[in-house]
N, C-alpha and C positions, 0 to 999 in steps of 0.2 A: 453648309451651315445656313447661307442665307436663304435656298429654301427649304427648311425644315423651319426657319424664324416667318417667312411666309406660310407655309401651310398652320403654322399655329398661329397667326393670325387671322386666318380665314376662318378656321376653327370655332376662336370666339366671336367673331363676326356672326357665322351661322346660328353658332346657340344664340347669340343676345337676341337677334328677329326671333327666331322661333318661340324662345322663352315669353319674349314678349307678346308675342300672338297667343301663346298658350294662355298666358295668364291671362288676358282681358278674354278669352274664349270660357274660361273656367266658372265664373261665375253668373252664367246666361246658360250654362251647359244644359243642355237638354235631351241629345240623342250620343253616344258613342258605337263604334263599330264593335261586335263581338265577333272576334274567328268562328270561322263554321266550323263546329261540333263541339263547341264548350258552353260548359253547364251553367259558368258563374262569372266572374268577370276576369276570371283568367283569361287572358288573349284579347283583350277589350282595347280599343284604342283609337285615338281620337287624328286622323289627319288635319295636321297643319302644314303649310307648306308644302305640300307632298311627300309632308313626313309622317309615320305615323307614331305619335306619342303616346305612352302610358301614361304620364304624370309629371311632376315636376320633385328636384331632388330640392331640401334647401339645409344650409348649416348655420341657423341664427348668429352663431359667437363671430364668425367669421363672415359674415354677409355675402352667402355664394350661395346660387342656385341655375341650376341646370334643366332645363329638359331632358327627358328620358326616352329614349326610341324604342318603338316594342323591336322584337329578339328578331324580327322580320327583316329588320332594316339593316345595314352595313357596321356602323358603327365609325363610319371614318371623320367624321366632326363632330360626332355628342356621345354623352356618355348612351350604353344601349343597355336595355334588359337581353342578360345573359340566360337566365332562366330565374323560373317559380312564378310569385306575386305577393303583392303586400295582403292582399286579401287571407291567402293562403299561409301569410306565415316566411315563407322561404323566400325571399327575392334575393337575387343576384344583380347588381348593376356593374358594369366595367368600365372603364374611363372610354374616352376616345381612343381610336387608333392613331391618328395623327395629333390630334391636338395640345395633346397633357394638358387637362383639363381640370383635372384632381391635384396637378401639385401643391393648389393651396392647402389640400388636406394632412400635408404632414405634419403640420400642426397639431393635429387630434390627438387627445390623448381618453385616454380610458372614464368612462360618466360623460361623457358629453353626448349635448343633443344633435339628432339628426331627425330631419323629417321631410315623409314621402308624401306628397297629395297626388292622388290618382284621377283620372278623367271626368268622376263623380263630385268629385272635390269632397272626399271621405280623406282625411288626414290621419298620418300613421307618424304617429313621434318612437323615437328609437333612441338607446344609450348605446355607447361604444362601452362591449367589453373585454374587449384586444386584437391587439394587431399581431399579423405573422407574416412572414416575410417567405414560408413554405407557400408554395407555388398550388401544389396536389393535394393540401389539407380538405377535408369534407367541410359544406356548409354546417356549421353548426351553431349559426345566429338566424332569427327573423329577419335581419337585413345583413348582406357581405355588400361593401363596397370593396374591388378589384382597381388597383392602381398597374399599371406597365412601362418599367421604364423600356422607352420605346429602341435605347440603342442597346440595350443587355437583355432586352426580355426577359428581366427579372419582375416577378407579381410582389406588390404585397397586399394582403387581405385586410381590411379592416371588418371582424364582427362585432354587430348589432341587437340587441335587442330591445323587444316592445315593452316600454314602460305604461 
């Protein structure tokens, strides 16, 4: 138990520098990486730290916000892009592997905001309009937030759409 209380320490350790580098990197923003062979800003992403981020997650009601890692990256301290893009429609984000990062979100309930700014600093505001606690349900929101309790590896889905 006490290192599982240590590693989720670290956890938020990690997000808060990075968060905080992103954000004061955001609005100077000038160049972003694009993956080779994509058309739009799908696979775009900004190294910080020698991390490489998409955007920043935030949930106004609740005053939490996260850096996002593009799907390239591990996922073992932030939450990471699991698949799609905000751009696109389809994003997937998933908590961290070790962190539980998202527990403040069980709070959510259905109409509430959520909002994604990407490397552009193009902001994507979203409602919540249900959670599922099915593991293998299809995306079927502009934004899934992905929670995992880390000792039952049970998922629950929170989707999203763009207001």
């Amino acid at each position: 138990m006490c290192n599982s209380k240590y590693q989720e320490n670290q956890a938020h350790k990690q997000c808060d520098e990075i968060l905080e580098r992103l954000i004061s990197l955001l609005p100077e923003q000038t160049k972003g990486f694009v993956q080779e062979g994509s058309t739009n800003q799908e696979g775009a992403y900004l190294e910080v730290k020698e991390i490489s981020c998409i955007g920043i997650l935030e949930i106004p009601l609740i005053e939490e916000a996260w850096p996002v890692q593009s799907e390239y990256e591990d996922g073992k301290y932030m939450p990471k892009c699991e698949s799609g893009s905000a751009e696109s429609g389809n994003l997937v984000i998933k908590d961290s592997l070790r962190g539980g990062l998202f527990r403040s979100i069980s709070v959510l309930n259905e109409g509430m905001e959520v909002r994604f700014t990407d490397i552009w600093g193009e902001v994507y505001t979203y409602n919540i309009v249900s959670v599922s606690e099915k593991a293998n349900r299809s995306s079927d929101g502009d934004l899934v937030l992905v929670t995992q309790n880390r000792y039952t590896g049970n998922e629950k889905r929170i989707y999203l759409d763009s207001v």
